[in-house]
C-alpha positions as CSV (number, residue, x, y, z in Angstrom):
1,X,-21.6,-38.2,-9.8
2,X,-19.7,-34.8,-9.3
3,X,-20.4,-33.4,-5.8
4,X,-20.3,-29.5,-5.7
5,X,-20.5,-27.6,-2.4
6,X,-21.2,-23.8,-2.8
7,X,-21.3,-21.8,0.5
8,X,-22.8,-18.4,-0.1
9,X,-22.5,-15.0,2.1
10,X,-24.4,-12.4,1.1
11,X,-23.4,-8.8,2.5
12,X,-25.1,-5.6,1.4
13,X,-23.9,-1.9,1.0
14,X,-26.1,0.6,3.5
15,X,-26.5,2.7,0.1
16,X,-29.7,3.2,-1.2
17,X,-28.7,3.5,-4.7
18,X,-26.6,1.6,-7.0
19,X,-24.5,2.0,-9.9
20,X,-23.6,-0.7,-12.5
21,X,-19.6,-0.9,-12.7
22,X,-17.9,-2.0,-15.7
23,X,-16.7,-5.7,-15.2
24,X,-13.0,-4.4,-15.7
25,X,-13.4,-1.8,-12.8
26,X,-14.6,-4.7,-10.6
27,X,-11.4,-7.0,-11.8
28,X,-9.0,-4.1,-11.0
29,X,-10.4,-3.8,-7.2
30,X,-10.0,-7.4,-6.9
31,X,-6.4,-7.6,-8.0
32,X,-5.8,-5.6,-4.8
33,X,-7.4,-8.5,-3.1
34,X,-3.9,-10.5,-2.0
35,X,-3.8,-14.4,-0.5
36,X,-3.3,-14.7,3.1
37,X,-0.7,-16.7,3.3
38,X,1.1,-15.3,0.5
39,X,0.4,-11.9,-0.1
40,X,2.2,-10.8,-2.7
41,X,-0.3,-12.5,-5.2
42,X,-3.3,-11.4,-5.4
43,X,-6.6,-13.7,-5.8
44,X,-6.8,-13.0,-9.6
45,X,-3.1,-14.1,-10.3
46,X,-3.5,-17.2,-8.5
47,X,-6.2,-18.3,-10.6
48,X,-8.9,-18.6,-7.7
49,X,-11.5,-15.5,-8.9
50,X,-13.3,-18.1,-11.3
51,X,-16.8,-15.9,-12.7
52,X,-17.2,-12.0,-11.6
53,X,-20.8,-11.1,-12.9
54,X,-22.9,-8.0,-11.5
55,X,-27.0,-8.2,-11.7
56,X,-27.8,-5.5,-13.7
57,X,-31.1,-4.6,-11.9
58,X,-29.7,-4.5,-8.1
59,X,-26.2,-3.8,-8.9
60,X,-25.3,-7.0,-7.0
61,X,-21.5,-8.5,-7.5
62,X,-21.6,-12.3,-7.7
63,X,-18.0,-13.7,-7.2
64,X,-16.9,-17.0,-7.3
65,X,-14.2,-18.8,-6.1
66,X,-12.6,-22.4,-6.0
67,X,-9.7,-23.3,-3.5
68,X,-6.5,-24.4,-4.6
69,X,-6.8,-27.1,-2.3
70,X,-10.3,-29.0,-0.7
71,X,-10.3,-27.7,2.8
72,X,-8.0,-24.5,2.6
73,X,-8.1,-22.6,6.0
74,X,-8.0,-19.5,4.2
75,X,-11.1,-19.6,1.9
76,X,-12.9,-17.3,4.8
77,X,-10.4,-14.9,4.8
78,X,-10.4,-14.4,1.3
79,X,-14.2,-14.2,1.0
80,X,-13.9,-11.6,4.0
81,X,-11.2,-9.6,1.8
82,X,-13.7,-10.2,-1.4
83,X,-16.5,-8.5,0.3
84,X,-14.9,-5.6,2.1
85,X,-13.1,-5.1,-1.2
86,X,-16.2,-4.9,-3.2
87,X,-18.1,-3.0,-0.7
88,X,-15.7,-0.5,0.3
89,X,-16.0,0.5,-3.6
90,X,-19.6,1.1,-3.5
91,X,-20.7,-2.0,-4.6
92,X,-24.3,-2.1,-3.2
93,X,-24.5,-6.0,-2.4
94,X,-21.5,-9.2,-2.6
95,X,-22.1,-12.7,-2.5
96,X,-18.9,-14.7,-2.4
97,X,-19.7,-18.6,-3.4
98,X,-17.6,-21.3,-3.0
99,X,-17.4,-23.6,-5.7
100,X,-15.5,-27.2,-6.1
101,X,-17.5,-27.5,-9.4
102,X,-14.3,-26.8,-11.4
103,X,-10.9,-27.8,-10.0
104,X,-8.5,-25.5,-9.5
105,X,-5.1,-26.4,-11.1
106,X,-1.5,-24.6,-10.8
107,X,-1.9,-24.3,-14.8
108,X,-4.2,-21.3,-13.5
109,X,-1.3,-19.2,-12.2
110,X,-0.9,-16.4,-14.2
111,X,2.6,-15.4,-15.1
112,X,2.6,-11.9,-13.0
113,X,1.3,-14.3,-10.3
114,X,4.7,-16.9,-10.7
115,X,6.4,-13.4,-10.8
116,X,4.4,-13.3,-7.1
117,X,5.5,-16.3,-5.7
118,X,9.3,-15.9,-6.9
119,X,9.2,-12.7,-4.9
120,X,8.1,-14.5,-1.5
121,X,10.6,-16.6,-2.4
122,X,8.5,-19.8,-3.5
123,X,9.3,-21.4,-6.5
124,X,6.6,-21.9,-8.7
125,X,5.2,-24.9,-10.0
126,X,6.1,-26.1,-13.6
127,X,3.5,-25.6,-16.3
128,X,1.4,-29.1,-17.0
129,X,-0.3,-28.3,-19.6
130,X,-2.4,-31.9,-20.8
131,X,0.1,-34.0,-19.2
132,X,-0.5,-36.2,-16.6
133,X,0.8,-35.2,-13.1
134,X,2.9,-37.3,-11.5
135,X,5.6,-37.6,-8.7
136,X,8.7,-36.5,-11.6
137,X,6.8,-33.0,-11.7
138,X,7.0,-32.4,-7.5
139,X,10.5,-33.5,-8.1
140,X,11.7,-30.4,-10.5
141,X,11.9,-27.2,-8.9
142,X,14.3,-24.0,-9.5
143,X,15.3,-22.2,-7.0
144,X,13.8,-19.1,-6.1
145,X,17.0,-17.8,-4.3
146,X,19.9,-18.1,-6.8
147,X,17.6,-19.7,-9.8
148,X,19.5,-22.6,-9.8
149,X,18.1,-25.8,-11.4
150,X,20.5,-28.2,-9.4
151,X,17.5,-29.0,-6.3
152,X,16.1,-31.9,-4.6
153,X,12.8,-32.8,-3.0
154,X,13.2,-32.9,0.6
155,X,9.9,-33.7,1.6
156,X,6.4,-33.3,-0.3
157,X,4.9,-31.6,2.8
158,X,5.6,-28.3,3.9
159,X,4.3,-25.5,6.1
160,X,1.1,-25.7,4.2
161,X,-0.6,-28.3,1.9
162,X,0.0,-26.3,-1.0
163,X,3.7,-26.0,-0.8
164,X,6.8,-29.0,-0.8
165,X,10.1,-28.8,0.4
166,X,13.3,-28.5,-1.6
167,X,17.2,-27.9,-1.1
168,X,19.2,-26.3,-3.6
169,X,23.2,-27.5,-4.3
170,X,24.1,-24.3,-5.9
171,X,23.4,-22.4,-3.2
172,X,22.6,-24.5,-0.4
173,X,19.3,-23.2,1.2
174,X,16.1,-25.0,2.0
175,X,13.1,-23.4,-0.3
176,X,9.3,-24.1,-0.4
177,X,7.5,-24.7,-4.0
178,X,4.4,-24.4,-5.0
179,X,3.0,-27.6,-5.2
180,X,2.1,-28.5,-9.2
181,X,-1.6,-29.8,-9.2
């Protein structure tokens, strides 16, 4: 039995009148939309906006997102940044739901958003594709400082769940990866 958990906040516009927005439009305002813990990627490149959809009578913005990890502190924050987003545009009413109905995977990174972690100087995780994940992925990691492949895992569990930490021999600094899920 899948278990879904869907937390919904619904905040509206003072304007009387709406205007329908081209799905695009709406996808451009929330690649401005950046994580708070890493803000040089934005919520679209990390693969966390799952289904944008705008009602066509109200003008209402449904967004919905998944967490990269069950329990991540900064799901509020980024349906706060959602919302003010959206409304700040003119959209007349947001609701930002939570979803777990779909797991999020690192598979959902989008390149410009490994590009993103590189330059906050995370190394991103490898690609999985269909295969299984297991401890040999967590163990691979490149450098985000001198791009060096010669690394080790320090430890699985750094500053935040979704990151490990590594040491690189080639240049002999301490980095963070993003954690393959």
């Amino acid at each position: 039995m899948a278990v879904s958990l869907t937390y919904k906040i619904i905040m509206q516009n003072h304007a009387n009148s709406h205007q329908l927005v081209a799905k695009s439009q709406i996808m451009d305002w929330l690649q401005a939309v950046k994580d708070p813990e890493i803000p040089t990627i934005s919520l679209i490149d990390l693969g966390v906006v799952r289904r944008v959809e705008q009602d066509e009578h109200t003008g209402k913005v449904t967004v919905e997102l998944t967490p990269t990890f069950a329990g991540c502190p900064a799901m509020d924050y980024m349906k706060r940044d959602v919302e003010r987003t959206l409304l700040a545009h003119g959209v007349p009413a947001v609701e930002v739901n939570i979803s777990m109905r779909e797991a999020w995977t690192s598979d959902m990174l989008t390149e410009a958003g490994r590009q993103a972690l590189r330059q906050h100087k995370l190394s991103p995780p490898p690609v999985l594709g269909n295969q299984v994940l297991d401890l040999d992925f967590l163990e691979y990691a490149e450098c985000p400082n001198c791009n060096g492949n010669n690394t080790e895992l320090r430890t699985p569990f750094g500053a935040t769940l979704c990151r490990a930490v590594h040491y690189c021999h080639d240049c002999r600094q301490l980095f963070e990866q993003f954690k393959p899920v």
